[in-house]
KOLKOLMAR-852912 format. One line per field, with one value per residue (C-alpha): residue number from 1; residue in three letters; x, y, z. Coordinates in nm, 3 decimals. Layout:
BEGIN
num	[NUM/...] $
residu	[Ala/...] $
x	[X/...] $
y	[Y/...] $
z	[Z/...] $
***
This chain:
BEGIN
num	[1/2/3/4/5/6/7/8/9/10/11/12/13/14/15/16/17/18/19/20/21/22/23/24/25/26/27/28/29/30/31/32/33/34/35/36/37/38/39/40/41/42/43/44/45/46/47/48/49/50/51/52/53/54/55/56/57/58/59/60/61/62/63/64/65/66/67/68/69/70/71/72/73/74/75/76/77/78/79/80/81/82/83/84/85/86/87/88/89/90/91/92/93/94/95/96/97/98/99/100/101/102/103/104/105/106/107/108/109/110/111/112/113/114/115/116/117/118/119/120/121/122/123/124/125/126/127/128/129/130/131/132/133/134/135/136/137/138/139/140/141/142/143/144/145/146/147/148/149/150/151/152/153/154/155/156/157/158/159/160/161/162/163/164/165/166/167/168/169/170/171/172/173/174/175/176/177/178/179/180/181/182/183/184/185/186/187/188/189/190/191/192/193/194/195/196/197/198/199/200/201/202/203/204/205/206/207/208/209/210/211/212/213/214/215/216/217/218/219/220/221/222/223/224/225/226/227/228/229/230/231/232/233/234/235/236/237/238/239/240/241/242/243/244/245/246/247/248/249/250/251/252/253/254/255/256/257/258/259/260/261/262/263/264/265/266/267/268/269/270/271/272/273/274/275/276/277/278/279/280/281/282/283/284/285/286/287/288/289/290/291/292/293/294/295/296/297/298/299/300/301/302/303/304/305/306/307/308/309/310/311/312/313/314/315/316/317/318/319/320/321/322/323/324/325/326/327/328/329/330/331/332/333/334/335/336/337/338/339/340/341/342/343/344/345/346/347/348/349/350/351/352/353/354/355/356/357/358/359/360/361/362/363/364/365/366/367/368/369/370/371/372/373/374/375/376/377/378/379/380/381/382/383/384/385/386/387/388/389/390/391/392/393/394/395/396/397/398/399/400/401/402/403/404/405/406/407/408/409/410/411/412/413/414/415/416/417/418/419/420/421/422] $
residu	[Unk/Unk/Unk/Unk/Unk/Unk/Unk/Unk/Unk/Unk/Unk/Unk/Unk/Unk/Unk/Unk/Unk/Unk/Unk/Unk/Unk/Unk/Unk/Unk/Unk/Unk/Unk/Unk/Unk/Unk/Unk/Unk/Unk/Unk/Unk/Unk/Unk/Unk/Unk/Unk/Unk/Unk/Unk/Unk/Unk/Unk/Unk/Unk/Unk/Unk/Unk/Unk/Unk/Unk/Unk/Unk/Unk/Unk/Unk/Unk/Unk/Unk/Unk/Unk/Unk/Unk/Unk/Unk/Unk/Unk/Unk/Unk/Unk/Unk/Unk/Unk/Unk/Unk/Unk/Unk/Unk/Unk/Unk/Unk/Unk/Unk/Unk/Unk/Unk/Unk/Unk/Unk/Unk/Unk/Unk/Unk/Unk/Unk/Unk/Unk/Unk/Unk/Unk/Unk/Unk/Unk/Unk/Unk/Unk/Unk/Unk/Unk/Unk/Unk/Unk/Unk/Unk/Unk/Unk/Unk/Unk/Unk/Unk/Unk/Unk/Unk/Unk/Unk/Unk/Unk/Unk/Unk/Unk/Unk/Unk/Unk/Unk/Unk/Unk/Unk/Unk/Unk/Unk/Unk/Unk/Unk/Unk/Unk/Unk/Unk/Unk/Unk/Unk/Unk/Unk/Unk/Unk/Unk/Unk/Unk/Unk/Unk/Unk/Unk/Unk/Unk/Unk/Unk/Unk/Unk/Unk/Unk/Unk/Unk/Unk/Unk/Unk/Unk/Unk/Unk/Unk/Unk/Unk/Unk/Unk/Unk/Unk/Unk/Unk/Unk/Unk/Unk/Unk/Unk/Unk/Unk/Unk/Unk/Unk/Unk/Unk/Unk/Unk/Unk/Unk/Unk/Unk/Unk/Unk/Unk/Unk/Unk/Unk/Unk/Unk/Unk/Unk/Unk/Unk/Unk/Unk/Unk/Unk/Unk/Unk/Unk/Unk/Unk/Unk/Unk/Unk/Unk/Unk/Unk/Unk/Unk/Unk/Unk/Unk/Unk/Unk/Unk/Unk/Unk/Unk/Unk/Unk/Unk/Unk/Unk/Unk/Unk/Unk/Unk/Unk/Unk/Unk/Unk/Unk/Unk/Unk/Unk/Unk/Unk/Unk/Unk/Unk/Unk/Unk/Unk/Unk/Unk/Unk/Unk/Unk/Unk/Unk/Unk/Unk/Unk/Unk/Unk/Unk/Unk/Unk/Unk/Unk/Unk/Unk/Unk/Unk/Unk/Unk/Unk/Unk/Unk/Unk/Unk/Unk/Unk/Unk/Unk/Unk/Unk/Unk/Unk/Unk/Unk/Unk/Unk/Unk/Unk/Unk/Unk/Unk/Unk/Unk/Unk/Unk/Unk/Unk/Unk/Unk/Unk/Unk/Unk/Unk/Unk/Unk/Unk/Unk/Unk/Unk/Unk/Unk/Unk/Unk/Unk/Unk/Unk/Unk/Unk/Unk/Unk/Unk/Unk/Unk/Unk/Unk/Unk/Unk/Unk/Unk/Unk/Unk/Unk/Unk/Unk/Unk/Unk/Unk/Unk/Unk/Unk/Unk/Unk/Unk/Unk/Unk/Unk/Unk/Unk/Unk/Unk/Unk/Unk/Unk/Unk/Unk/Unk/Unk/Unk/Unk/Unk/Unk/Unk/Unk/Unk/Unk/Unk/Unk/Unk/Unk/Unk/Unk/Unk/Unk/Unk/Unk/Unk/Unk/Unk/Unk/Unk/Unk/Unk/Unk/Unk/Unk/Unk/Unk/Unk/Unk/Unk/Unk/Unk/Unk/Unk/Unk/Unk/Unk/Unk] $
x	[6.331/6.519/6.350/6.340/6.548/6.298/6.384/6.370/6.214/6.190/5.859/5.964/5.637/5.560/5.142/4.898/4.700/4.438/4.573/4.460/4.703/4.943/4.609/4.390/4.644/4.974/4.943/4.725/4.973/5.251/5.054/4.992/5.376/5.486/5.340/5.631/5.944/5.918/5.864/5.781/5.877/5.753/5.917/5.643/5.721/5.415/5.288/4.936/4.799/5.003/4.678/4.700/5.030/4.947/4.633/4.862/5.094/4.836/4.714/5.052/5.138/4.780/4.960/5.341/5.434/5.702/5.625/5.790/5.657/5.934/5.799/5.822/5.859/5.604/5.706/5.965/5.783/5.866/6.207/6.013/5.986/6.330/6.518/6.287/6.395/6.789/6.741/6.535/6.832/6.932/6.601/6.631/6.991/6.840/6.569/6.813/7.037/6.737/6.515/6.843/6.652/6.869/6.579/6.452/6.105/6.096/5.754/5.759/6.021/6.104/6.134/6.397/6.558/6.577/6.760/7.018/7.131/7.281/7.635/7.701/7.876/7.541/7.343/7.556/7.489/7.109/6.901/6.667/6.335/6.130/5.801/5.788/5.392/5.313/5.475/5.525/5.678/5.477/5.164/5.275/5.281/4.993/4.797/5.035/5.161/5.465/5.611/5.826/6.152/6.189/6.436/6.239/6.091/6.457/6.586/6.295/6.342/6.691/6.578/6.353/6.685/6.953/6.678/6.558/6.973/7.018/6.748/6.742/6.383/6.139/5.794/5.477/5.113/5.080/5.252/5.248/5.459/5.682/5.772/5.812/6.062/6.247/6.328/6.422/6.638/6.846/7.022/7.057/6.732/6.693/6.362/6.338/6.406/6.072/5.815/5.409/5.215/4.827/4.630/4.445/4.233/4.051/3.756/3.626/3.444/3.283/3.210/3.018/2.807/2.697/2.518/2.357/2.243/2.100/1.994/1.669/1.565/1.287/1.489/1.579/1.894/2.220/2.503/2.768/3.102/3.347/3.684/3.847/3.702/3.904/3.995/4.142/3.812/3.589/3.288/3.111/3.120/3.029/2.694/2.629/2.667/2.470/2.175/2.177/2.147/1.884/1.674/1.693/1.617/1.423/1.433/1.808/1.918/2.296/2.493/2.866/3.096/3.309/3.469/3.457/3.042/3.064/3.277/2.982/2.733/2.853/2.880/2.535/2.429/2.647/2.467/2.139/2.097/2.104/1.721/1.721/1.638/1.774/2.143/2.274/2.637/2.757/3.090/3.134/3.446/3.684/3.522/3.147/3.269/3.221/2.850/2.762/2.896/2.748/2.399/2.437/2.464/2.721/2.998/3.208/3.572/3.622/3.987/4.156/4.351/4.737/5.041/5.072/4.708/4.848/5.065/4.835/4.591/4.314/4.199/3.815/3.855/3.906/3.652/3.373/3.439/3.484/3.165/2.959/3.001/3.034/3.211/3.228/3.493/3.854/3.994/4.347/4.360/4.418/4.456/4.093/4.170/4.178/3.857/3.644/3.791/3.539/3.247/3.224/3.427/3.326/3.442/3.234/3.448/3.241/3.301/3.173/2.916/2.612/2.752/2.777/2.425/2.316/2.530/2.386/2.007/2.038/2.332/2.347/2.007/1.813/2.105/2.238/2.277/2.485/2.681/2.745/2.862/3.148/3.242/3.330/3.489/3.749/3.761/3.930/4.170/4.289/4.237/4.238/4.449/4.570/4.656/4.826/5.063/5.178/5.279/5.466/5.620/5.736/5.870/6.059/6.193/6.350/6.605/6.716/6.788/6.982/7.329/7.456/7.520/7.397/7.708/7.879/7.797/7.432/7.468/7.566/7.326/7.266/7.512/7.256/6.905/6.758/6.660/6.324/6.088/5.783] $
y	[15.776/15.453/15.196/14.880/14.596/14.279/13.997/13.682/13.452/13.076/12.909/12.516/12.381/12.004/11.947/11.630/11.632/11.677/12.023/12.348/12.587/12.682/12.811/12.888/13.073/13.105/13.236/13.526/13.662/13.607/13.762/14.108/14.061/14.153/14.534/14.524/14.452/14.027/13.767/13.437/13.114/12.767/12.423/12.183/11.839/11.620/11.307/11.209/11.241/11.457/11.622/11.795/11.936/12.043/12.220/12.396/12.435/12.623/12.872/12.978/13.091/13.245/13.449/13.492/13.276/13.023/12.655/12.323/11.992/11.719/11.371/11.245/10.916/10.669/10.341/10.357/10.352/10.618/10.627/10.763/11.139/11.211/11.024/11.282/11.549/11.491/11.414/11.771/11.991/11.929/12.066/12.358/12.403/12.379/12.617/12.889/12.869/12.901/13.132/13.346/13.262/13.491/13.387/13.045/13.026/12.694/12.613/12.332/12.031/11.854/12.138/12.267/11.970/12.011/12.325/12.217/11.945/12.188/12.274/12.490/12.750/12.744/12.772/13.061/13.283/13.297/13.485/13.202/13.304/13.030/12.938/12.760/12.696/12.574/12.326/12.039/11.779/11.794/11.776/11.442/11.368/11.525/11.323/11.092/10.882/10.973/10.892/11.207/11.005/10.853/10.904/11.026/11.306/11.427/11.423/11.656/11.899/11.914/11.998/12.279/12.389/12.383/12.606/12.866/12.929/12.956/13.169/13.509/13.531/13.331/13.356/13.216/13.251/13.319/13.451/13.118/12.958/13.285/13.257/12.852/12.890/13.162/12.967/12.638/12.871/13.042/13.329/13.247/13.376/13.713/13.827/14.079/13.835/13.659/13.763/13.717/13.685/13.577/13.354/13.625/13.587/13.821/14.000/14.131/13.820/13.787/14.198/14.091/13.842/14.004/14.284/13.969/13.816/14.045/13.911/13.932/13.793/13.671/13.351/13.044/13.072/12.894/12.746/12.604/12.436/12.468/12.252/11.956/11.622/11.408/11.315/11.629/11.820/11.649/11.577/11.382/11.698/11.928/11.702/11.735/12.093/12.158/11.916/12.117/12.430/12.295/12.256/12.597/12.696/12.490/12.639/12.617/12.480/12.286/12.279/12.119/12.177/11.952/11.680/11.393/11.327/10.972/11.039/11.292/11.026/10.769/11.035/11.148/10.736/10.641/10.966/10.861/11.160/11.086/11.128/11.470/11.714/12.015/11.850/11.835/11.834/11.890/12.002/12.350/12.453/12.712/12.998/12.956/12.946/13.304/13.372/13.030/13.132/13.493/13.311/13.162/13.334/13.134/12.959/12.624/12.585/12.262/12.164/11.941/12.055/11.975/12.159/12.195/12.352/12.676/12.717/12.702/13.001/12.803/12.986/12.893/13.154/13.404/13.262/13.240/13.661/13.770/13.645/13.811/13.498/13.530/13.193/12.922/12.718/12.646/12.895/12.903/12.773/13.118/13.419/13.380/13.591/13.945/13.774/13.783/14.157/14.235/13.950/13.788/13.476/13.204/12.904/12.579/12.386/12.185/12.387/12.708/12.584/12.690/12.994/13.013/12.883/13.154/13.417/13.311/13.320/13.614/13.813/13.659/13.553/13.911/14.090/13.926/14.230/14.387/14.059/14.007/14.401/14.367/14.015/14.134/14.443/14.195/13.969/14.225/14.375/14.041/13.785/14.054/13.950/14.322/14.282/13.983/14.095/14.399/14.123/13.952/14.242/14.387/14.024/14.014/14.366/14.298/14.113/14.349/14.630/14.425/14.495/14.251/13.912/13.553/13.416/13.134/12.932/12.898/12.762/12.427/12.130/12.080/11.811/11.697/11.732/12.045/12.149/12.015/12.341/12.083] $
z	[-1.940/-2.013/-2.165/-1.983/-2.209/-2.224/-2.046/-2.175/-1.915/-1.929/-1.704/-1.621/-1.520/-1.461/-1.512/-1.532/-1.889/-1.694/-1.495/-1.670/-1.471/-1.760/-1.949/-1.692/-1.440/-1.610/-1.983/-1.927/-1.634/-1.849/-2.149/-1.883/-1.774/-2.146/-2.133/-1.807/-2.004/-1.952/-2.264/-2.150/-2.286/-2.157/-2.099/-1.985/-1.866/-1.925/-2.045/-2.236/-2.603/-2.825/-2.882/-2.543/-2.621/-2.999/-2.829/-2.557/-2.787/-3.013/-2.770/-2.652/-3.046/-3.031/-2.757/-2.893/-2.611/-2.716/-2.594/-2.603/-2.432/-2.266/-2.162/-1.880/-1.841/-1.662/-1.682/-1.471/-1.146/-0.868/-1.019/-1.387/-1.259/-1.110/-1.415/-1.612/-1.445/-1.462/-1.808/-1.842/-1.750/-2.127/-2.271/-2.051/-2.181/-2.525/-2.452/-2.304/-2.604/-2.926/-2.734/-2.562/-2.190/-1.919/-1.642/-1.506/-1.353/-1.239/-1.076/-0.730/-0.696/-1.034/-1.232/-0.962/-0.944/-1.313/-1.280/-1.021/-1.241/-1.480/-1.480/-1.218/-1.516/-1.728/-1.410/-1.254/-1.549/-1.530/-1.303/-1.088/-0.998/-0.798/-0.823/-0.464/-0.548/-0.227/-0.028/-0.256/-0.026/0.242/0.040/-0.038/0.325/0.408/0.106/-0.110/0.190/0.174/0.516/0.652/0.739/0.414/0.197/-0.141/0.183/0.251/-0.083/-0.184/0.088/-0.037/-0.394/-0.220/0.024/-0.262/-0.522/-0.217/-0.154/-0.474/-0.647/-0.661/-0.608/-0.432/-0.520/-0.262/-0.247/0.091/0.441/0.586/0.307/0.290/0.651/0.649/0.328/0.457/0.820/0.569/0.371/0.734/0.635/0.202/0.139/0.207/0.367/0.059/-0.204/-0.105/-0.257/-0.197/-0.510/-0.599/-0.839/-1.005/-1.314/-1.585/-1.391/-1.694/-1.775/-1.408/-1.437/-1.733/-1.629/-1.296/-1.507/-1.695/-1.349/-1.158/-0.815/-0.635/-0.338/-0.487/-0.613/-0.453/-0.306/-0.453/-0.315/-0.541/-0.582/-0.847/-0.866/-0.824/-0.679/-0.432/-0.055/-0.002/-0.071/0.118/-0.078/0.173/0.430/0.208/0.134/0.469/0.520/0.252/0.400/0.715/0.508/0.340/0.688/0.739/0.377/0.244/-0.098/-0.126/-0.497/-0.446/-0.799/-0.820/-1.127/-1.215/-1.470/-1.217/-1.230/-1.164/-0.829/-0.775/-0.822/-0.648/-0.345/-0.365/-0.384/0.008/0.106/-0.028/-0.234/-0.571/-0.605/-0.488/-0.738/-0.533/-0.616/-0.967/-1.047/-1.424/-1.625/-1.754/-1.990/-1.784/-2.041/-1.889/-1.559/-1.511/-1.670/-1.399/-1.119/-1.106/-1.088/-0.762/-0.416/-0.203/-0.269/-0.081/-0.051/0.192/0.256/0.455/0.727/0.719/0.730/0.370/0.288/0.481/0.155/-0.101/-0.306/-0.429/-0.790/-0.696/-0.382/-0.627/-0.928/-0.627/-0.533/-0.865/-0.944/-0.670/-0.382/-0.046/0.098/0.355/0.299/0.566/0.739/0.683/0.306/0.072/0.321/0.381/0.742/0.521/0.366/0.688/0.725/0.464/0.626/0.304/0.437/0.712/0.830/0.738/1.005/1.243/1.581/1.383/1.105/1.386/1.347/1.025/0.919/1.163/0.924/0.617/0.734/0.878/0.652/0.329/0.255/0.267/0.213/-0.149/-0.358/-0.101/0.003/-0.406/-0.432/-0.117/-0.245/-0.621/-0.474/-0.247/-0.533/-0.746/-0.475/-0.385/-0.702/-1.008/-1.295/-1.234/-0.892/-0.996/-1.270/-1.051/-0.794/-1.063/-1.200/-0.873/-0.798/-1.086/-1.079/-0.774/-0.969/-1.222/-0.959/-0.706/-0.710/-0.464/-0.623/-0.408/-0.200/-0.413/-0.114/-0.197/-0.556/-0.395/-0.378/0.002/0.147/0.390/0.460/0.519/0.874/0.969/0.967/0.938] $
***
């Protein structure tokens, strides 16, 4: 047999400080992706202390993963971003030419605009894979209030249009978002060339700390949350579902992980909870998060509903199985509808939360060793770092054995806005 030749592959991401998805998500896919053929290099626009970037920076050479940071600049107002991002398209020239790049990756909007503002002759001799990662305008309708008839609106749909015509792959996280793109797209986007992958992570850790917590139903039971603070996750509701679960087990312990424990706080204080000793909320590094989740016994995953949400493959779904937790959470956020195939996934929505109470009395609660067993087994068909990389891989390959180049028509920036699939 052949050997496959490597493929040098160059991820354009654009992160917060604060955002953990290069190491979290990213660097251990792209470490698995190596044993198929692919050596990944990353370009990260950013901003914040340079001892971030030295730290990122650090771990990717721990991994033989070449990095390199670009600013982006903030002073500028709104207009700070997309003067970054036109200016980026040299750094990502630079990067293709020391590190001998013949893929993109570019991950959501200014990243891709970053790529379409290279010369078309540069452009046309790399293979474009892109990382669509949800639906990146709208979620600034649906919770930056960004109004859709505005101009910044249509001139980032037509960054997404231009980038799904001209890519050779698209990549998603779930049907919904594959079937939006793909009617944005028309007939430029092959239904082949777009590919569904997930936000898997290591099980090995969250294998390893079930044998350490054994459960009995002799404990009080747990519910927990695990992510991000904000609007969009609807704090205050999940206070008070967890007060009505609390009537009908009165022995039920509530724990919340995150950074953001003054937000937490001053949630608990309008709710009149921050006395209750059955609430705590603290941080935990992303390492521990395996050993503490496997000691609880349900799991929340609130969202708010909005067109964009249907895009999106929240890592916590996955973190909460992995580790043994059945969940309540929004149905429609993550694929959760092959989750309730296995009855490990309900929805915490108002209309169905009797319901769901009624499951957990009666399901969870006696049955936890069994309910623990089937979520870890769905966590690692459908969030396994494993499961993952072959998604990648197969993504990726698609490329490499396609013989039929993109029409020169799609490697045009779109002259007008894209048709309004919203």
């Amino acid at each position: 047999m052949t050997k496959k030749a490597v493929q040098n592959i160059l991820f354009i991401t654009w992160d917060s400080p604060e955002t953990r998805y290069l190491e979290r998500l990213f660097l251990p896919i792209f470490t698995g992706l190596r044993a198929h053929g692919y050596r990944f290099h990353v370009l990260q626009f950013s901003w914040g202390s340079e001892q971030i970037a030295e730290a990122r920076a650090a771990l990717c050479t721990k991994l033989d993963i070449p990095y390199r940071k670009t600013t982006i600049v903030r002073h500028l107002g709104a207009a700070g971003p997309f003067l970054s991002a036109v200016l980026g398209a040299r750094a990502i020239k630079q990067a293709v030419s020391d590190w001998q790049i013949d893929t993109l990756m570019p991950r959501s909007l200014m990243p891709a605009l970053a790529v379409l503002r290279m010369r078309k002759s540069a452009r046309d001799t790399l293979n474009i894979v892109f990382d669509a990662d949800g639906l990146a305008a709208d979620e600034r309708v649906d919770f930056g209030g960004l109004s859709p008839h505005s101009i910044t609106y249509r001139f980032l749909r037509d960054i997404e249009g231009a980038l799904l015509r001209r890519s050779d792959a698209v990549i998603t996280r779930t049907e919904s978002a594959r079937s939006i793109l793909l009617a944005r797209a028309g007939s430029a986007l092959k239904p082949e060339n777009c590919h569904m992958v997930s936000n898997g992570v290591d099980a090995d850790p969250f294998t390893d700390a079930l044998q350490h917590f054994p459960k009995t139903t002799n404990e009080p039971f747990t519910l927990c949350y695990c992510g991000s603070i904000g609007a969009q996750y609807r704090l205050p509701e999940m206070l008070d579902i967890a007060c009505k679960m609390k009537v009908q087990i009165p022995e039920l312990q509530f724990r919340l992980f995150s950074q953001y424990q003054d937000v937490v706080q001053r949630a608990l204080k309008d709710k009149g909870l921050h006395e209750e000793n059955w609430i705590d909320c603290k941080a935990v590094p992303p390492e521990k998060v395996p050993k503490e989740l496997a000691q609880f016994d349900l799991g929340i995953a609130l969202r708010e509903p909005s067109f964009s949400t249907q895009a999106i493959l929240p890592i916590k779904l996955g973190e909460y199985l992995l580790a043994g937790l059945p969940v309540i959470g929004t149905p429609g956020v993550g694929n959760t509808e092959q989750l309730s195939e296995f009855d490990i996934f309900r929805s915490a929505e108002a209309d169905d939360l009797e319901e769901t109470l009624k499951w957990i009395v009666e399901e969870v609660l006696p049955n936890r060793a069994l309910m623990r067993e089937k979520s870890h087994a769905a966590g690692k068909k459908y969030f396994s770092l494993k499961s993952t990389v072959d998604s990648f891989d197969a993504a990726l390959s698609s490329i490499f054995k396609r013989s039929d180049p993109l029409d020169g028509d799609g490697h045009e920036m779109a002259s007008q806005s894209t048709v309004n699939a919203r």
